[in-house]
VOTIGU-919669 format. One line per 10 residues: their letters; for each residue x, y, z of C-alpha. Coordinates in pm, whole numbers, plus 50000, padded with zeros to 5 digits. Example, Ala and Ser with C-alpha at 12.3 -4.5 7.8 and 13.67 -1.06 7.14 Angstrom:
BEGIN
AS = 51230/49550/50780  51367/49894/50714
This chain:
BEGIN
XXXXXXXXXX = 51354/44020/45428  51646/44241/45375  51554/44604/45539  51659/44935/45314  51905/45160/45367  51615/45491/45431  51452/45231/45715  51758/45194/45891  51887/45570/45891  51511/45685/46006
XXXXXXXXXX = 51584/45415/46272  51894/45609/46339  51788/45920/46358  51461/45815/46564  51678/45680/46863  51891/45992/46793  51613/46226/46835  51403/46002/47162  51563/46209/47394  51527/46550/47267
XXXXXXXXXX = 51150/46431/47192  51121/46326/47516  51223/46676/47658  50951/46794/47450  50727/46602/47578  50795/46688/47916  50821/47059/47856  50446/47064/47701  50347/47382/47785  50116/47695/47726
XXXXXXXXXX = 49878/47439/47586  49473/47460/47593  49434/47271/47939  49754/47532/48042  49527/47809/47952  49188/47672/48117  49341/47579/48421  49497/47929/48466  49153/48096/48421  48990/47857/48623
XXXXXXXXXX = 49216/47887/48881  49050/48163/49095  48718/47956/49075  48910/47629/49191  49039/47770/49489  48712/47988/49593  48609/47906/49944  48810/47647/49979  49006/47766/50290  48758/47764/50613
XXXXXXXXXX = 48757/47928/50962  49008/48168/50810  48950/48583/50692  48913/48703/51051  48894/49068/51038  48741/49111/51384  48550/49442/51491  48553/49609/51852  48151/49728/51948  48178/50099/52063
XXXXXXXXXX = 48351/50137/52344  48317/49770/52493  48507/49454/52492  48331/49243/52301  48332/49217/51908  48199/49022/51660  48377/48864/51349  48258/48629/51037  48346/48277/51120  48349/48106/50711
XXXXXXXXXX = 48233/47714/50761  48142/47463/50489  47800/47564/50562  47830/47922/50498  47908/48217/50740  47835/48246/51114  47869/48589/51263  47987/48534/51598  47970/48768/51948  48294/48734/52140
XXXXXXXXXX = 48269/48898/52487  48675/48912/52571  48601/48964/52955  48409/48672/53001  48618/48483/52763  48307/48371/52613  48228/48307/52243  47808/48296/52095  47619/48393/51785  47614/48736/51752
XXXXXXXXXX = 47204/48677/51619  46986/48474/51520  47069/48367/51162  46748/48181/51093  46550/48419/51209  46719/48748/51029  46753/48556/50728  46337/48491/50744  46315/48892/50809  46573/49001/50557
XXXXXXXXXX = 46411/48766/50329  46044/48900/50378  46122/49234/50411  46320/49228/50084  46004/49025/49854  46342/48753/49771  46464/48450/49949  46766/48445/50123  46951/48132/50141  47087/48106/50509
XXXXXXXXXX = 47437/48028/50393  47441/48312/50171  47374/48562/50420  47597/48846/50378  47541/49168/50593  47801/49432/50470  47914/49766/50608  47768/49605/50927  47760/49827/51252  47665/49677/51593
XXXXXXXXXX = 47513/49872/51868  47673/49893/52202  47365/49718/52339  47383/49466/52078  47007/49547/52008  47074/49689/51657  47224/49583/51360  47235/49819/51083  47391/49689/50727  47405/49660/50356
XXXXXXXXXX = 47192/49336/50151  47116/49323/49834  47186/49749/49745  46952/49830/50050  47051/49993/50383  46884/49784/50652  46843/49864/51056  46767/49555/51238  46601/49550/51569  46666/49201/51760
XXXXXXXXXX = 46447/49233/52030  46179/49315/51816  46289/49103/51531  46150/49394/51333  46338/49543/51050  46371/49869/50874  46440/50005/50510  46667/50233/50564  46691/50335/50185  46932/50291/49870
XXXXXXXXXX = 47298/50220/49950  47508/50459/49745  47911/50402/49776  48081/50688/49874  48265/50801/49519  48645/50739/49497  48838/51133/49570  49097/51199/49352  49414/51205/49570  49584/51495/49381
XXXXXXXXXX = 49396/51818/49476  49572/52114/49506  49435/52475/49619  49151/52273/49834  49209/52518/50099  49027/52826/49983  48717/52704/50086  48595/52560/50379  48318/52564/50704  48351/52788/50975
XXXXXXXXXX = 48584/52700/51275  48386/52732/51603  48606/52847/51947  48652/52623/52215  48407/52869/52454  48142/52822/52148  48153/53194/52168  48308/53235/51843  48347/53128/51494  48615/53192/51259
XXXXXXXXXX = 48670/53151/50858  48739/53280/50577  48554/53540/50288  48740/53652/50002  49080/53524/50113  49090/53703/50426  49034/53582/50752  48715/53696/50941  48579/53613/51292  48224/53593/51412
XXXXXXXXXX = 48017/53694/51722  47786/53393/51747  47492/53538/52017  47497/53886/51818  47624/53739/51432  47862/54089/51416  48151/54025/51196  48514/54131/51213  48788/54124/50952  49073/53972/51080
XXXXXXXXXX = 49286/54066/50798  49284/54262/50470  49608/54163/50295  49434/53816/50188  49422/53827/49771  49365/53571/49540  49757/53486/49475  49794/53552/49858  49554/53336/50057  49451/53244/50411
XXXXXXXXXX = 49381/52911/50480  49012/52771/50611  49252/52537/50808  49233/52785/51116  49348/52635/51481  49179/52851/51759  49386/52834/52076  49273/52694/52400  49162/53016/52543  48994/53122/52245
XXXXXXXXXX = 49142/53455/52209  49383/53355/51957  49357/53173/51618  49713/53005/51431  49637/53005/51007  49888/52923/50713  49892/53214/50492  49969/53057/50124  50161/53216/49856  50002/52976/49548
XXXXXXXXXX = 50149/52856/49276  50035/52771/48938  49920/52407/48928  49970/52181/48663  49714/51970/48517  49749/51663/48330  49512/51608/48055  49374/51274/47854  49096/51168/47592  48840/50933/47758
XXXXXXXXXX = 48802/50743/47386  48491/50572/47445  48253/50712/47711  47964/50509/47839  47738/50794/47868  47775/50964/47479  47951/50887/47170  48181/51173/47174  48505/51099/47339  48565/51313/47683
XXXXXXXXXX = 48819/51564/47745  48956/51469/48137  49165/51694/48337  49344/51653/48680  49569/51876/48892  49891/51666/48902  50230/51852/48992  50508/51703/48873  50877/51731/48962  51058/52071/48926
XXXXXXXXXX = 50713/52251/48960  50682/52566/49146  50526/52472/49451  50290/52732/49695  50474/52851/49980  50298/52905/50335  50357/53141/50662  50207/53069/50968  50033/53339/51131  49867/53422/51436
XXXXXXXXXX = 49566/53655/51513  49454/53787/51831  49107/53769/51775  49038/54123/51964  49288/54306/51823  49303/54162/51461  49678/54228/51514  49901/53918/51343  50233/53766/51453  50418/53685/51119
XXXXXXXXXX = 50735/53523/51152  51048/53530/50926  51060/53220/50710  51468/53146/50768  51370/52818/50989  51108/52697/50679  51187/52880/50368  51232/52695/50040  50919/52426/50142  50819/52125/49985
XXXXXXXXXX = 50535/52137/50239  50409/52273/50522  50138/52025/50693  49824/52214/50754  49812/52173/51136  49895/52329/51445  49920/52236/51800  49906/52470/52074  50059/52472/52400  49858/52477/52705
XXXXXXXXXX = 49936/52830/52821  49857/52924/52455  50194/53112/52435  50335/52830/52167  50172/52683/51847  50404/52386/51695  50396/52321/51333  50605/52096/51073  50804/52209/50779  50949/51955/50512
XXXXXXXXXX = 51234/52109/50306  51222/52101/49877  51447/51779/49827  51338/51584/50205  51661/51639/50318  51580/51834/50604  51244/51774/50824  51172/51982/51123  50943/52052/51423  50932/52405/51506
XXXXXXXXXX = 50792/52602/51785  50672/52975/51708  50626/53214/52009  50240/53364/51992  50391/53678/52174  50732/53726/51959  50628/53538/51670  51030/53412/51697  51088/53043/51554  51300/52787/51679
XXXXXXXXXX = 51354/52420/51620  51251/52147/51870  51306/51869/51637  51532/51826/51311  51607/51564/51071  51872/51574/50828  51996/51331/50569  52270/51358/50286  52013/51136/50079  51648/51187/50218
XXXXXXXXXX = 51456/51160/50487  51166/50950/50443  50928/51194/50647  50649/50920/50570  50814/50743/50851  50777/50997/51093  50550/50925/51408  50487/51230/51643  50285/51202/51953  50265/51545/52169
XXXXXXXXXX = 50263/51442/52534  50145/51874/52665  50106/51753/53048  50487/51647/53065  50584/51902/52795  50703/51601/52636  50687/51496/52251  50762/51099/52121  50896/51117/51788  51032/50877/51525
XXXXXXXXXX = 51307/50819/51306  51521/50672/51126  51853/50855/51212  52038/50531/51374  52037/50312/51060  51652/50209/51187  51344/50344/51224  51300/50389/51633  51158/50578/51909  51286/50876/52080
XXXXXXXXXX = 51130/51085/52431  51183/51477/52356  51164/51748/52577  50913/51923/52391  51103/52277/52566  51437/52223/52528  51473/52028/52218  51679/51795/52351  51646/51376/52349  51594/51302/52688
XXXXXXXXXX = 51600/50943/52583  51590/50677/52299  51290/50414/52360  51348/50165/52127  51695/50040/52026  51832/49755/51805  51888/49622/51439  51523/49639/51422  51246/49836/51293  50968/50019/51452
XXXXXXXXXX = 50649/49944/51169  50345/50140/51355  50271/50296/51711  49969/50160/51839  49890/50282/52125  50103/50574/52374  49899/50561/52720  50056/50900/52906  49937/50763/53257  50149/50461/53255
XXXXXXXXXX = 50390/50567/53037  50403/50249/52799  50355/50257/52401  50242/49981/52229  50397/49908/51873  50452/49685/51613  50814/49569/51478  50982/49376/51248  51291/49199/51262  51313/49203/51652
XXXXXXXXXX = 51387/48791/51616  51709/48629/51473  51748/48358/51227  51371/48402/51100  51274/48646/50769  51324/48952/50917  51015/49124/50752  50803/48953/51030  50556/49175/51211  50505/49093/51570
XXXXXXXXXX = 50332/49351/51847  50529/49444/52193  50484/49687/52498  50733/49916/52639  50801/50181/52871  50854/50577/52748  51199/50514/52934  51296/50212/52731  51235/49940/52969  51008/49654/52997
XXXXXXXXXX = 50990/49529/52608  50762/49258/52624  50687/49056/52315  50263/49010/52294  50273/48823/51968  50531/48575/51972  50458/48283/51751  50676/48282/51457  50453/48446/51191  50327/48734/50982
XXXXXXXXXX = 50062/48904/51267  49826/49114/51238  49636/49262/51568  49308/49439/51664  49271/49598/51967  49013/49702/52217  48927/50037/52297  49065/50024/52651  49417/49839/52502  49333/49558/52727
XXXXXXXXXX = 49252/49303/52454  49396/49218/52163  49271/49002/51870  49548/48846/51676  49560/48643/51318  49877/48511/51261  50029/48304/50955  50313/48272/50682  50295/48203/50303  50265/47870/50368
XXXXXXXXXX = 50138/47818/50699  49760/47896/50737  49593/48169/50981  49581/48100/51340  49341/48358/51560  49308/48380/51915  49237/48694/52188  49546/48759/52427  49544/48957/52675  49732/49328/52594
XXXXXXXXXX = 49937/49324/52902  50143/49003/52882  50013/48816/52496  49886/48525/52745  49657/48383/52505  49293/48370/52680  49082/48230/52399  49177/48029/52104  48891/48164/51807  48977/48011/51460
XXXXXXXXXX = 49256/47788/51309  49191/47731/50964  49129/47435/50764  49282/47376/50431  49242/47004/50342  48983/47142/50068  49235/47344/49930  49453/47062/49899  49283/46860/49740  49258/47073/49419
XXXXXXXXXX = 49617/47068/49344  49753/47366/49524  50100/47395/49627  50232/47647/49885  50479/47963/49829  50818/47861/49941  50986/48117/50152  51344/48126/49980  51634/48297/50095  51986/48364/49872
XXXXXXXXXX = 52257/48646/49938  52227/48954/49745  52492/49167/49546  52687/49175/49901  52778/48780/49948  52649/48892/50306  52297/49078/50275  51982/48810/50301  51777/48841/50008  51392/48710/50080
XXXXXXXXXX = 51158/48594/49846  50899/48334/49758  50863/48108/49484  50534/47989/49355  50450/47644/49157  50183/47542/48892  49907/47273/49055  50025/47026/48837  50432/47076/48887  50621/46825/48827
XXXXXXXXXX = 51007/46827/48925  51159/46667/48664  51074/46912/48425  51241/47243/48307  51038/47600/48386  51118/47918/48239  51090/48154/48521  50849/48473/48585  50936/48754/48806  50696/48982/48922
XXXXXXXXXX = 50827/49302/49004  50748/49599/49201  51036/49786/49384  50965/50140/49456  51099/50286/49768  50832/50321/50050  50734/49960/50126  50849/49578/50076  50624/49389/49863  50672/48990/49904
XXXXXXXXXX = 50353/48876/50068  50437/48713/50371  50105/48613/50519  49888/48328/50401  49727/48346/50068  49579/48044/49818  49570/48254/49524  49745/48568/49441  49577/48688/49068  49946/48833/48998
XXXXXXXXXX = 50123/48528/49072  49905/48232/49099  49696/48188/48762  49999/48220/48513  50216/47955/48664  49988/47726/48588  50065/47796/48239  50404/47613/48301  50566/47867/48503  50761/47869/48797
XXXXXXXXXX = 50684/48276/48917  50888/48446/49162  50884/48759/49400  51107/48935/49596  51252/49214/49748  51595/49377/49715  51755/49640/49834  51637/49968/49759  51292/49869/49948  51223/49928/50293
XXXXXXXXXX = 51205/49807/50680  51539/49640/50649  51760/49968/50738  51804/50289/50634  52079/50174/50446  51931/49884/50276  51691/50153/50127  51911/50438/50046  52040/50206/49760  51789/50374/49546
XXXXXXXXXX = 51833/50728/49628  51884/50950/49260  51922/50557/49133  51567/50387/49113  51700/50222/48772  51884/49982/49044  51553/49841/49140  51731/49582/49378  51852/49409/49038  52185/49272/49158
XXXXXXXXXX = 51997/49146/49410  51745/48989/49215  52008/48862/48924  52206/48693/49239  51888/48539/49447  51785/48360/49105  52111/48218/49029  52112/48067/49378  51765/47949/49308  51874/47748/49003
XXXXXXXXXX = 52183/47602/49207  51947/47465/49441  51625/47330/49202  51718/47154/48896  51342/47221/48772  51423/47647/48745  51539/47731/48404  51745/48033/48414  51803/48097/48064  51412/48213/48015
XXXXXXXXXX = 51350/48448/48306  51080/48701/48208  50946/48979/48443  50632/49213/48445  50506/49484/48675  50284/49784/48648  50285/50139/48798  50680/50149/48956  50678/49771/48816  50608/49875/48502
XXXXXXXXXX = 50893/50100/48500  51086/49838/48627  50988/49577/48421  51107/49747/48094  51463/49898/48303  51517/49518/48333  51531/49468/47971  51750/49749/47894  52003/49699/48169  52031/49361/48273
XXXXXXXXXX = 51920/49190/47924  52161/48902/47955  51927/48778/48264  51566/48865/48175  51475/48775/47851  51119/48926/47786  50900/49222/47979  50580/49301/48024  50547/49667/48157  50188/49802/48218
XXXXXXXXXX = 50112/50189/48341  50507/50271/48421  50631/50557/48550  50899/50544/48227  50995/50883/48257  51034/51033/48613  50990/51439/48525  50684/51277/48403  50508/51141/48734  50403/51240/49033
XXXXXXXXXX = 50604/51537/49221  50607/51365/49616  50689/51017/49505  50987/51152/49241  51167/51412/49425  51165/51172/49722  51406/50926/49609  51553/51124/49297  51607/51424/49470  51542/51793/49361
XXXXXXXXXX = 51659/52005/49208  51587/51814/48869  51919/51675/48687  52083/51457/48529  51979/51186/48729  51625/51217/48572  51774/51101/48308  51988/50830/48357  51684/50665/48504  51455/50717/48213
XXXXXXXXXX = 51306/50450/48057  51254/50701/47745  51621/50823/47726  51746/50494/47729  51497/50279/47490  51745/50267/47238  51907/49987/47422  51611/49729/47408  51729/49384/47220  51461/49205/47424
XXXXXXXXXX = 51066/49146/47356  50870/49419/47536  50495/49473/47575  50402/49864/47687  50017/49843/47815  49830/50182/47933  49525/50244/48082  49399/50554/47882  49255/50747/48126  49505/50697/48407
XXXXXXXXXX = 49556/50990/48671  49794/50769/48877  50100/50786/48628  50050/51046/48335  49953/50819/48003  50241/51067/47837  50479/50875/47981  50422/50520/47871  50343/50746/47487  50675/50891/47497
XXXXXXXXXX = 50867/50564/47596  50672/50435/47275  50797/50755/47082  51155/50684/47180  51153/50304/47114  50994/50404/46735  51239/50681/46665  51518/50427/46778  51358/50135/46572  51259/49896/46767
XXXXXXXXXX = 51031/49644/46758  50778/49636/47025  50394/49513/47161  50140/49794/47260  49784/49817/47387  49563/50130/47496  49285/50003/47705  48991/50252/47661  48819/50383/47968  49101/50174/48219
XXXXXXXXXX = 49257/50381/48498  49626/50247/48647  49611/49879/48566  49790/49579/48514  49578/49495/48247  49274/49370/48398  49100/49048/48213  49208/49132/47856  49580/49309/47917  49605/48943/48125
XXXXXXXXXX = 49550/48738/47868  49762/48910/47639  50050/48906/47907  50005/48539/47914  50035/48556/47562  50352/48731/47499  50534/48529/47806  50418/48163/47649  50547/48318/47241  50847/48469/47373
XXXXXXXXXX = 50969/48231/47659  50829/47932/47559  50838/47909/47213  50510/47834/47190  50228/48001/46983  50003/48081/47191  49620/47898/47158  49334/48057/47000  49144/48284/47225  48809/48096/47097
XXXXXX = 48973/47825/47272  49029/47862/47592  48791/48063/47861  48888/48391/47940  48778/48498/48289  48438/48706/48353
């Protein structure tokens, strides 16, 4: 039988479309399962990774500690005694679990034991903790325990309080003779035995304040105070829509200074307490202050208070000594910096027996140690040296001279953001590694410094912990090496550690790159970035983790996501930072544009024409700058809770990188200012009541995109503080990433289980 002419040319066109239906096939994506498996995820990989989470805890001022050991069976608190090198329960669980249990009117199951907030007696006799809302103290011995009440959790403080120093408790004088403080805004002192009061000053008014921050000296005849000059502080204000308490919306204010603001200026002064007569010095050595921190420190013959003063603009820090007799300032320390000096950095350790100060900074290109003569002024001697960074000071032991720190980068040919822990000597000599398996460590360490815990791992190598000894790292007792084979068998890949050159052809760029459970390499992924880049910190995890809710859950949507960090972030050197200095709209992209080309060079599977990116807070602001700068590489963002507009954010975080005083380059890094150049899909999310980042700013970046007609996604979330979008802003970024880089329309929410 003859065949017709249409059954032959759909027989054409079939074999002409099998491949491109093929790729179809094989780039099935953002479907139901997609969806379910991504929600699921975070149950999937629950307690799936044992003898891992050690977050040991020293017992007062012993060497033994106790840490949660997670089996298949359930936890085991465990008693390590470091001296004996000896390892037992730290109680009886079947028996505490019977008590708990009784005590409580509601079964326990053994496995399920959880004591939190637990404190352990030196003795080890008494356990005091948190079950099921209820404070509990537990008596071994006796095996007799005790209601100890309701647990309340302490409420969050709002971290931008201005003015907190007008009021304040009395400061008692080393003799216990005396007591100082402060009525009215003047300074008054007290006769304890007798109660007779003295006015210490009477020039105290409301705009012109003494502190209740009062430092008595040594001898207790004299008292150091900041006298403050305040300023008006500015309050941000937002509606709180839907209250749980009333029906009304709420009216919410918060003190919030924001760059440009006027900010109080302070004078150190000093009182002797007999004569009420003051030593005020002339502000030529501190005038013009962003800050000056609220604490003093005395020298021993009481004839020298030191004090710290951080210039408007951070590009000049100093330590400065003021005479108690002459009230005459002079410098002992200074930092300066034609970009800023990132006084967060700063470590300071006053050594008053050898008149000696350690101090650190970042003035060689990295961020090291230096011995001062606390007299002179003068370096008597840099401590640590190298293309390496100091992270945190452990420990400085004055009788043997030695520090104990933590660096990163000390080891070549390995990702440089590696923390390891060494000892050294205040004259340089003796580095001695006490951590030195490859790996991301963290370390605990006994009271006496003799001990140290240590859990070490990498993205894709799991947690090894063992004790070491402090002096040499000899390790003395292996504790935990975790067991994944659970984990594996649900599917779950590893990060790869991946490392490409940056804008430079020279700089290493490091990053990780994280699979769906179900990846298969033949196929074609759009790519995800997840972005956060402020100045301050780096950001790629680099320690073990089996789920990661910003990273993990949406890949499995058909994803491959990616993090890393470029320059304009931190511990590299002072130069690989400085990048973003009155230029945060950089954000390390180069870098970023650069490392993912590489990455497609190298995997066939990465698809780099459908590269979104999302981030909130800083990433948020990033998230959208990528669309509106670099829009021939990212193709869709999703911004939540961005700092859009710096003159709109926070005053120490802003005028630390962009400088002061306010200019132009406030605005050629605003998001608002430049929304007119979005051609790319963008989704703006706010958390209505966030006193993070003002909720003005992500409003006026919508203002400017509507005035400049552009299309874009918004959502409010009602009640929400600085987010990322918690359950329902995550759906919705899964959403928009699956419609716009995809192609795909996105399943019915009925459809797929959104997580609880």
């Amino acid at each position: 039988m003859e065949k017709s002419t249409d059954y032959i040319c759909m027989k054409k066109l079939s074999t002409l479309l099998l491949p491109f239906i093929t790729s179809l096939t094989l780039l099935a994506q953002g479907t139901v399962d997609d969806y379910n498996r991504a929600f699921s995820l975070p149950d999937r990989l629950k307690d799936k990774v044992y003898y891992s989470n050690v977050t040991p805890q020293w017992i007062g001022g012993t060497n033994k500690f106790w840490y949660v050991r997670f089996t298949p069976q359930g936890k085991t608190y465990l008693l390590v005694d470091a001296d004996k090198r000896k390892s037992t329960t730290l109680f009886d669980h079947v028996k505490l679990t019977e008590t708990l249990s009784n005590a409580g009117k509601k079964t326990i199951e053994l496995e399920k034991l959880t004591l939190a907030e637990l404190k352990v007696s030196a003795s080890l006799d008494t356990l005091r903790f948190v079950n099921g809302g209820t404070k509990w103290i537990y008596l071994q011995k006796k095996d007799s325990i005790i209601n100890d009440g309701k647990y309340v959790a302490p409420a969050p403080d709002y971290w931008g309080k201005y003015d907190y120093e007008r009021e304040g408790e009395p400061v008692i004088s080393p003799d216990k003779k005396l007591s100082v403080f402060t009525r009215n805004s003047n300074l008054f002192v007290k006769d304890i035995a007798t109660g007779v009061e003295k006015a210490l000053s009477t020039d105290g008014t409301k705009e012109d304040y003494y502190s209740t921050n009062i430092s008595w000296s040594p001898d207790s005849k004299k008292v150091a105070v900041m006298k403050i000059h305040a300023a008006e502080i500015r309050q941000i204000t937002f509606i709180e829509s839907s209250p749980t308490d009333q029906l009304q919306p709420k009216v919410q204010t918060r003190d919030y200074q924001k760059p440009g603001d006027v900010l109080p200026q302070k004078t150190p002064v000093v009182f002797d307490v007999a004569t009420a007569q003051a030593k005020v010095p002339v502000n030529t050595l501190f005038a013009n202050q962003f800050d000056l921190p609220n604490w003093f420190r005395w020298s021993a013959d009481n004839k020298t208070v030191f004090f710290e003063y951080n210039q408007r603009g951070h590009q000049v820090y100093r330590v400065l000594a003021m005479s108690t007799e002459t009230a005459q300032v002079r410098t002992i320390i200074e930092e300066t910096s034609n970009t800023f000096v990132n006084y967060t950095r700063y470590f300071r350790r006053d050594l008053p027996k050898t008149n000696e100060i350690i101090w650190g900074s970042e003035r060689d290109n990295w961020n090291h140690l230096y011995l001062y003569d606390a007299q002179t002024g003068k370096v008597k001697n840099q401590i640590t040296k190298g293309a390496w960074y100091v992270r945190e000071v452990v420990d400085v032991n004055e009788a043997k001279r030695e520090i104990i720190f933590s660096a990163n980068g000390m080891v070549p040919n390995e990702d440089p953001y590696l923390i390891r822990y060494y000892r050294i000597g205040f004259d340089g000599k003796g580095l001695t590694c006490l951590t030195p398996e490859e790996g991301m460590h963290q370390a605990w360490f006994s009271g006496d410094k003799k001990y140290l815990v240590d859990v070490y791992s990498l993205v894709n190598k799991a947690p090894v912990t063992v004790l070491r000894s402090a002096k040499d790292g000899k390790v003395i007792l292996p504790l935990e090496k975790a067991d994944i084979t659970e984990l594996l068998k649900t599917g779950w890949i590893a990060p790869e550690p991946f490392v490409a050159k940056g804008r430079d052809g020279k700089t290493d760029i490091w990053g990780i790159i994280v699979r769906p459970t179900n990846f298969d390499p033949k196929k074609k992924y759009p790519v995800l970035e997840y972005i956060y880049a402020g100045p301050g910190s780096q950001y790629t995890p680099k320690s073990f983790f089996s789920n990661n809710r910003y990273l993990s859950p949406i890949a499995e949507l058909g994803f491959i996501v990616i993090q890393l960090d470029g320059m304009g972030t931190s511990f590299r050197s002072k130069a690989f930072e400085e990048v973003c200095f009155r230029n945060l709209k950089d954000a390390g992209f180069p870098d970023r544009i650069a490392w993912t080309k590489a990455l497609g060079e190298k995997y066939s599977f990465i698809d780099t024409t459908r590269i979104g990116i999302y981030g909130a807070s800083a990433g948020g602001q990033e998230a959208m700058t990528a669309v509106l700068f670099h829009p021939e590489h990212y193709k869709a963002a999703y911004s939540s809770c961005g700092c859009h507009d710096n003159r709109m954010d926070k005053i120490w975080w802003n005028e630390q990188w962009l400088g002061y005083p306010i200019g132009k380059q406030y605005e050629e890094n605003s998001n608002v200012v430049n929304a007119h150049l979005l051609t790319r899909p963008l989704m703006l999310v706010v958390g209505e009541v966030d006193d993070n980042v003002d909720p003005a700013s992500t409003m006026q970046v919508c203002n400017a995109l509507i005035k400049a007609n552009k299309d874009f996604e918004f959502i409010s979330l009602p009640g929400t503080n600085h987010t990322m979008g918690g359950d329902y802003g995550e759906h919705k970024r899964y959403d928009f990433f699956v419609k716009n880089l995809m192609g795909v329309t996105p399943p019915s929410w009925e459809l797929v289980g959104v997580k609880k």
